[in-house]
C-alpha positions, 0 to 999 in steps of 0.5 A: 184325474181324481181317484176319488171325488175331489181327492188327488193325493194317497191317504198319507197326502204325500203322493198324487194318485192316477185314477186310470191305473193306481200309480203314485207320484212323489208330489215334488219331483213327479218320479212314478213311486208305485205303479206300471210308470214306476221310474217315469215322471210326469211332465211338469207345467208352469203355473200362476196364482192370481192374488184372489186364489185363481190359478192359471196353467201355462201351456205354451211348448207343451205336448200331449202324448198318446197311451 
C-alpha cells in the first residue's frame, strides 16, 4: 500500500513503508524496523519478470492473514 501516491519506499529509498500504521521494513529481509510489527517480517512471495518488464507474482502456498 502506498503512502503516498506511487510512493513505496522512506525518503532515504531504503525501507518499504505501511500506509496503514507508518512502520518500515528492511527492503532485503523484510524484518519490521520501526513500528507496531517492530521484529516481525513480511512474508516473502516468488516473483518473475517477464523480458518486456511485466511482472508476475507467484501466489501458490500462500495465506492470508486477518489484522
Amino acid at each position: 500500500m502506498a503512502w503516498r501516491k506511487d510512493e513505496y519506499l522512506s525518503a532515504s529509498g531504503d525501507r518499504i513503508v505501511c500506509a496503514a500504521h507508518g512502520a518500515q521494513f528492511d527492503i532485503s529481509t523484510g524484518i519490521c524496523t520501526l513500528g507496531p510489527c517492530l521484529g516481525d517480517a513480511l512474508t516473502p512471495i516468488e516473483i518473475h519478470i517477464e523480458r518486456d518488464g511485466e511482472i508476475h507474482a507467484r501466489l501458490h502456498n500462500y495465506k492470508e492473514t486477518s489484522s
